[in-house]
C-alpha positions, -999 to +999 in steps of 0.1 A: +453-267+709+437-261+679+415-236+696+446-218+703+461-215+665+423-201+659+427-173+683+463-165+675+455-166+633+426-143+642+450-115+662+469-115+629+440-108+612+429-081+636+462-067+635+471-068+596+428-065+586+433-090+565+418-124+569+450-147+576+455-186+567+480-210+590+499-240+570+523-262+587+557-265+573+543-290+548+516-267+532+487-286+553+456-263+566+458-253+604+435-223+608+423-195+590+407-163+597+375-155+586+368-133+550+342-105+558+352-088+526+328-077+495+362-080+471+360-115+459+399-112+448+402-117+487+391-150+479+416-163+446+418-201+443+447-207+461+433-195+499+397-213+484+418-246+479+435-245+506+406-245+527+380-267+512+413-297+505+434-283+542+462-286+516+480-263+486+491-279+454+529-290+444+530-262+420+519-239+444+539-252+467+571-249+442+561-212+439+566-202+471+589-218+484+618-203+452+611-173+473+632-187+504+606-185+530+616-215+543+644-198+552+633-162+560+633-145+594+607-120+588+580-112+561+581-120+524+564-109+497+556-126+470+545-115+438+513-131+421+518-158+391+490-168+371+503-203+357+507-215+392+469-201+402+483-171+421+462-143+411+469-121+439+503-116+456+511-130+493+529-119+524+541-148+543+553-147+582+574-173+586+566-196+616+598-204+634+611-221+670+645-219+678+656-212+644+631-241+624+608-235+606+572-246+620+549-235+593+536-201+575+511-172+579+499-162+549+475-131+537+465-115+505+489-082+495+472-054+490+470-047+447+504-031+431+504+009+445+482+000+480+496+010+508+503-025+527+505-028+561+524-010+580+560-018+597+549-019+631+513-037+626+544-061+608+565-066+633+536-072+657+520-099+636+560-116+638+557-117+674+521-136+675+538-157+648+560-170+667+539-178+697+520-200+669+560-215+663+560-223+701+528-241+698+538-262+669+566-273+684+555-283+713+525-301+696+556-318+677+578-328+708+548-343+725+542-366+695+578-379+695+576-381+739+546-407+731+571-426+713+580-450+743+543-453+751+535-461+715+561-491+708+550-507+740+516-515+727+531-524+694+557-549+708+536-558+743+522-595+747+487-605+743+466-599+774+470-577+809+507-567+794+488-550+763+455-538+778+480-520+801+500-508+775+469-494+753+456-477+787+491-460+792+488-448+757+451-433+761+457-418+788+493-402+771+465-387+744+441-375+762+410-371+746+425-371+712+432-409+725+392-416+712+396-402+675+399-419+644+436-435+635+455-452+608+487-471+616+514-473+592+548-487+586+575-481+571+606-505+573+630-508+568+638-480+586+673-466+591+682-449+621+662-434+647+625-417+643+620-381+628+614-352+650+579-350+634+556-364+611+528-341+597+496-352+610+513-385+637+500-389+673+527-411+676+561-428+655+587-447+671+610-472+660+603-509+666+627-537+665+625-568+636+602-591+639+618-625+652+613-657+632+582-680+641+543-668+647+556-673+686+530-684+714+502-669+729+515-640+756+545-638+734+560-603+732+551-600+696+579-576+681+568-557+654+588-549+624+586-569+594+603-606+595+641-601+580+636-562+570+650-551+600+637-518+620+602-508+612+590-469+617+555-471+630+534-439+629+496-434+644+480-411+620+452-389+628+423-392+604+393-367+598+372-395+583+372-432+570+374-425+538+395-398+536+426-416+534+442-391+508+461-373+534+478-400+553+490-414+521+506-386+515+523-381+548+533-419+545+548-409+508+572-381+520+590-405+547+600-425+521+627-419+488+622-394+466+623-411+440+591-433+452+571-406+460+549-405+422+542-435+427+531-432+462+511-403+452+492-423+425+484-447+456+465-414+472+447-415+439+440-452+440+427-449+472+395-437+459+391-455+428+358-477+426+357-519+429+350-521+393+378-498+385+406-518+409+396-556+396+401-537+356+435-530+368+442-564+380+430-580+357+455-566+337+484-566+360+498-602+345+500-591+316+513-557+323+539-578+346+551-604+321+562-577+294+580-554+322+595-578+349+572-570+369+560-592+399+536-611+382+561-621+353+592-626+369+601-653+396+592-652+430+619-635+451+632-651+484+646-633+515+682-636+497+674-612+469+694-585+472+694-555+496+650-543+505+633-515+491+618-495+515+578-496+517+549-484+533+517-505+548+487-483+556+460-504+581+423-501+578+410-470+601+401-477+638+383-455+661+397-456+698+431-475+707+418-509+715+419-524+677+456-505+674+477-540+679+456-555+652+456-526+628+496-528+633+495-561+619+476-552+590+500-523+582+530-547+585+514-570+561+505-545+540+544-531+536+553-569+534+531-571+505+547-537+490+574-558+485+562-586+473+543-573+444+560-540+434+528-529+416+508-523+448+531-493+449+555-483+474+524-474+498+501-503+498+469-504+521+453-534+539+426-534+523+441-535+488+469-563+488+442-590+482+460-623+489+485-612+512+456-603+541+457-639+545+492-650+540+507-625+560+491-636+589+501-674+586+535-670+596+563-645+601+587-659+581+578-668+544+560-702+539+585-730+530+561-762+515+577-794+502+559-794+473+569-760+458+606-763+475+621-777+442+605-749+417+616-719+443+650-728+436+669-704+408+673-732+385+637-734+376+630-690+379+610-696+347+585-723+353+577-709+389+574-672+367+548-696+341+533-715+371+526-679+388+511-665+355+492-692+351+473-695+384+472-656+384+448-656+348+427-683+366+445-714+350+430-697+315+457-711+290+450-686+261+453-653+288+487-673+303+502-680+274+494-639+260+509-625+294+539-648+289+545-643+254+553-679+246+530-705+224+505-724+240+520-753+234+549-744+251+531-731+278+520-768+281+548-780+284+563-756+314+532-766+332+539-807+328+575-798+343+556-782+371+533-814+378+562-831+379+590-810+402+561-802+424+537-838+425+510-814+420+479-819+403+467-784+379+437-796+375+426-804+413+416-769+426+431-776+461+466-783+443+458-758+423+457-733+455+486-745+474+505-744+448+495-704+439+498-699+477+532-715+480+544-690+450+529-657+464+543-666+500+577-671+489+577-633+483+567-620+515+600-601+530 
């Protein structure tokens, strides 16, 4: 198919004699047609950027749309604006399939007292646009048809039930089936999957996860334990590490009002070792002052209503590893919740604890020893006992992060010994105790 937005972006081209760029409705690169000019101002940084990244900025983005495009029937002009990076002005053909909106056409206007094209070449250019909206459409309905296909290899049982299941969705594909993918979720999820998801192979809706890890050849159902529905989306990547884009996708599907933050997680995404351990290394401290996770008692399934969050799995090539990378992404949105300052997108590979805790159990991790502390009359001695194993049982770090005297900070931890029958000094006690405290915030 992507042959065919190629062929139709360069008939536009041919038509208009101007090379031609294809977005989808969310600004992301489809196709462009090739720039055999000598004027370089055929080349201005927005149509550069948008080819080298596949994607326009927000401010770009902003710019256009105040002209109603989204809404247009026909072609727009748009006149060029400097602060956003638009040197040169833009005619836009609308993409549109039954009356939605699919995506844009866009070329360089000629310069102020050009003739521009002309009404008919116009008017022909529409028509090829919306054989492009036909296409787009269709690419979309065929992602939300693999829907059924999709949630039965996220909720099948282990064995013949899910090798089946897997097959049924490879063959579904096609050859797409054998490209790279991320899985993501999103829960909880209200109501029933979107039409489309920019760059998806796949969503659908799964049910809750029931309580109890289950036996082997159990039906494993897929949403997070006690968040009820989960959206599940198979991304299509172009790379490993080029994560960027799916994070964004994930970011739009969930609350406004999350998205900086889940656009800081894009940016995270390529930040160095030495750069991530810096910024945990401060996160206790960072926590303790704010309420954040780290300073503020653990939070049991009873806490009030669930934020929505986002789990974003390791890449896999092929279908075969997709069951396992759905239950990293599910762990990874569990841990979203856990510890607000993984963000409102959190990948696998960055929620550090939780890989392993999320995969003990469904349902949080109820120990004797640390039943006593979870309980809301001590809030503050599980919030020092969490501080505390978080700077590495380093008194003079804890005690900083808390804000309290050491001595104090002494104290809180003898109550701790003795609600819990714990020793602080053994280093096995030590780790039950720190796993007991981080456990009792998975959702």
């Amino acid at each position: 198919m992507k042959g065919d937005y190629q062929d139709l972006v360069d008939e536009i081209s041919a038509l208009l004699g101007a090379p031609a760029t294809l977005e989808n409705r969310d600004f992301r690169l489809i196709a462009f047609g090739a720039h055999n000019s000598d004027d370089d101002l055929a080349m201005d940084p927005v149509r550069t950027r948008s080819i080298l990244t596949r994607q326009s900025t927000a401010a770009v983005r902003s710019w256009f749309e105040g002209f109603g495009i989204a809404r247009a029937t026909g072609p727009v002009r748009i006149p060029a604006a400097p602060d956003a990076g638009v040197f040169r002005g833009r005619i836009c053909l609308p993409v549109r399939f039954r009356g939605i909106v699919q995506g844009y056409v866009w070329l360089l206007d000629q310069e102020p007292g050009a003739p521009g094209p002309e009404p008919a070449a116009l008017d022909a250019a529409m028509e090829v646009a919306q054989r492009i909206g036909v296409l787009l459409a269709e690419e979309a309905k065929a992602g939300a048809d693999l829907s059924r296909e999709f949630q039965a290899v996220l909720t099948a049982g282990r064995g013949w039930q899910q090798d089946m299941a897997v097959a049924a969705l490879r063959a579904a594909l096609g050859p797409g089936g054998d490209g790279l993918h991320a899985a993501v979720c999103v829960a909880p999820w209200p109501g029933e999957a979107p039409a489309s998801v920019p760059g998806a192979a796949a969503v659908c809706v799964v049910p809750r996860r029931g309580g109890g890890a289950g036996e082997a050849g159990d039906a494993p159902a897929a949403g997070p334990a006690g968040g009820g529905p989960a959206l599940a989306a198979l991304l299509r990547l172009r790379s490993t590490d080029a994560l960027a884009p799916a994070l964004t996708a994930v970011a739009r599907l969930l609350p406004r009002t999350a998205e900086p933050a889940a656009a800081a997680a894009a940016g995270a995404a390529a930040a160095g070792p030495r750069a991530k351990a810096a910024a945990g290394a401060g996160a206790a401290a960072r926590a303790a002052g704010s309420g954040g996770s780290a300073g503020a008692a653990p939070a049991g399934p009873s806490g009030g209503a669930q934020r929505m969050t986002a789990g974003v799995a390791d890449p896999v090539r092929g279908l075969a590893e997709l069951p396992a990378a759905w239950e990293q992404a599910v762990a990874a949105a569990r841990a979203a919740v856990a510890e607000p300052r993984l963000g409102p997108v959190a990948q696998w590979s960055q929620i550090g604890p939780y890989r392993l805790l999320a995969s003990l159990a469904a349902d949080p991790v109820d120990d004797p020893a640390a039943r006593t502390l979870l309980t809301p009359a001590h809030r503050e001695l599980a919030r020092t006992a969490e501080v505390f194993l978080d700077c590495a049982g380093q008194a003079g770090r804890a005690a900083a992060a808390l804000g309290i005297h050491r001595q104090t900070l002494y104290y809180r931890l003898g109550r701790v010994e003795q609600l819990t029958g714990l020793d602080l000094d053994a280093g096995e006690d030590r780790l039950l105790l720190h796993m007991a405290l981080k456990a009792s915030r998975l959702a």
